[in-house]
N, C-alpha and C positions, 0 to 999 in steps of 0.2 A: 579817553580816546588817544590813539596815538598820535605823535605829532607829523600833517604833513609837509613832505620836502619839496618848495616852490623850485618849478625852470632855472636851470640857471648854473652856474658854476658849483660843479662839486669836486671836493677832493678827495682821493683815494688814498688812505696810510698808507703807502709801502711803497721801498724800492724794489720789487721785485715785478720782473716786464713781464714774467708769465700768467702773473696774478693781475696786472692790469691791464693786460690783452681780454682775457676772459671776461674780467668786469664790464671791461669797454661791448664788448660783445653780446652781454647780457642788459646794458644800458642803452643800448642803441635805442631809438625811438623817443625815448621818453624825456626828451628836450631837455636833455641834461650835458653842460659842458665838462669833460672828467679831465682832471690835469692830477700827476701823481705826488706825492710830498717828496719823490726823488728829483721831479722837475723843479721842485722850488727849493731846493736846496733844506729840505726840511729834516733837522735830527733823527735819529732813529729813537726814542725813548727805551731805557731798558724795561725788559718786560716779567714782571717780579709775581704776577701771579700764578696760581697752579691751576688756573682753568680756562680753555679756551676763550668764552665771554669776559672776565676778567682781564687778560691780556688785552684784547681785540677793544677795550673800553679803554683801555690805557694809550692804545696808540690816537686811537679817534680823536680821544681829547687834546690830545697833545697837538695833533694837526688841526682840528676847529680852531683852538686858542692861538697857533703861531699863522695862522691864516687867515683867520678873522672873517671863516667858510665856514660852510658845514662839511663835515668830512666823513667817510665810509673807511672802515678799518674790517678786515679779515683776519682772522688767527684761526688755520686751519692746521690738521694735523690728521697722520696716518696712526693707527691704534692694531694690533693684536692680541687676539684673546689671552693666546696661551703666556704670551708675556705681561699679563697683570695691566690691557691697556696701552703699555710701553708700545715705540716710543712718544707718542699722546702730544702734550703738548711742550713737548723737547723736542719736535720732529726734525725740525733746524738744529738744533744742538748737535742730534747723533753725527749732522753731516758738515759738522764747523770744523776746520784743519787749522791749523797753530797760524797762520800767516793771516788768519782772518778770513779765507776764500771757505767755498761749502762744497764737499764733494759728493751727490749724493748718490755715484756707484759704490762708493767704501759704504756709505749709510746700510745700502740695501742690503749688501750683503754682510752686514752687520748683524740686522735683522734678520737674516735668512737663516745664520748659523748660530744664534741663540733661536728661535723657533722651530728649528729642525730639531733639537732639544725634547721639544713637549708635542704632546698629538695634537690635532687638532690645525686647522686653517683658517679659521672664520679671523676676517679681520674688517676694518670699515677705516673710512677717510668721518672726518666730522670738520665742521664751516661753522664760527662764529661773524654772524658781521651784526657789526653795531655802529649807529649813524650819531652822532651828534654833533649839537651846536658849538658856537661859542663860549654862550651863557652857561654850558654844562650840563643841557638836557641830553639824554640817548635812547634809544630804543635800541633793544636786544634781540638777536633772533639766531638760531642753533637748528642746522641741517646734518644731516649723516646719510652717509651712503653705504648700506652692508655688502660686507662680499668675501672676498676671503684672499689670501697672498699668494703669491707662486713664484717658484725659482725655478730656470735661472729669471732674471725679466725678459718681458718681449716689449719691443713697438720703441718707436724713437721719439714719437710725439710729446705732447705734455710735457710736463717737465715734473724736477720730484723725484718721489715716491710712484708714479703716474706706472713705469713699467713693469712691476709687481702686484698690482693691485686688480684682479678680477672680479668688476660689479656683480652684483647677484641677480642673474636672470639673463647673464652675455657672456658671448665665450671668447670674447675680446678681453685685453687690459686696457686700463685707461691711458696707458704709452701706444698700441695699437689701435685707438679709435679716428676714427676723423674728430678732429675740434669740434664742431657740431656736434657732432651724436653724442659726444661727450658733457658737452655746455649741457643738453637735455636732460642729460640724466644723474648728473654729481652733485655729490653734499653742497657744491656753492649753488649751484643753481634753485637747491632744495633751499636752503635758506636766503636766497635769494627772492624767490617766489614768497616768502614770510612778508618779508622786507617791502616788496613791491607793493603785496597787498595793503597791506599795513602805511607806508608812508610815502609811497606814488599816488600823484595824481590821479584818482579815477579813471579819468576820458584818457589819460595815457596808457593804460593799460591794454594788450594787445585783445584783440574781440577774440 
């Protein structure tokens, strides 16, 4: 049985505000206080794995143990067919600039003019989040959201990869949605819903 997450203080691996805006938005209710490893001055640990879970294990742990929490870690990443996957779980890499900062208009259209390249547009975002303790326990859980890329990008919203990415079955980008419609329907929320079912409270769980 998977282990459940009691009320209470949790931590989110990452310094990124966009990623725990969403979290926080998708935690609302379920009597959990979210504070980020960026608010606690918490390392970034480097991330040496080549797969989403893998990484997203790595960070978890690193924040459960310097927290003495249980912590929730995300490694997400935008993938394209036609580039073998690419760029997957480098998705931050493509948009890293020598001074350290991420720029990811250069990323996108990175992407856009190796993919314009090869036929085809099918492309999908994928969400690993993995929750563990101190002690070193996790539970693992992997959402995807298919759809396919588009240039130039549209919409200001999200952040990211967010204004090239059209989900499959909307004729919006995920930079064009409202934050809501978006929370509803993206790889985190899909693996998010894993997660909830799995190591939320029952009676938290929305009816």
């Amino acid at each position: 049985m998977p282990r459940q997450l009691a009320p209470g203080r949790l931590v989110l691996a990452t310094h990124n505000k966009g990623k725990l805006r969403e979290v926080a938005a998708l935690l609302a209710g379920h009597g959990l206080s979210l504070v980020s490893a960026g608010e606690l001055g918490l390392p970034e640990p480097a991330e040496t794995e080549t797969s989403f879970i893998g990484n997203a294990r790595i960070k978890a742990l690193a924040a459960a143990r310097a927290a003495n929490l249980p912590a929730l870690a995300d490694d997400s990443g935008f993938s394209v067919a036609s580039l073998e996957g690419a760029p997957g779980v480098y998705t931050a890499d493509w948009a890293q600039l020598a001074d350290g900062t991420r720029d990811y208009a250069q990323a996108m259209a990175k992407v856009a003019a190796l993919a314009e390249q090869h036929p085809g547009r099918l492309a999908w975002f994928s969400c690993a989040l993995v929750l563990a303790w101190p002690d070193g326990h996790t539970e693992c859980f992997l959402g995807e959201a298919p759809g396919q890329w588009v240039w130039p990008p549209r919409g200001l919203t999200g952040f990211g990869y967010d204004p090239m990415f059209q989900p499959e079955g909307h004729a919006q980008t995920y930079g064009e949605m409202d934050p809501a419609a978006k929370h509803a329907i993206s790889h985190r929320a899909r693996a998010f819903a894993q997660f909830a079912a799995a190591c939320l409270p029952k009676s938290r769980l929305p009816a």
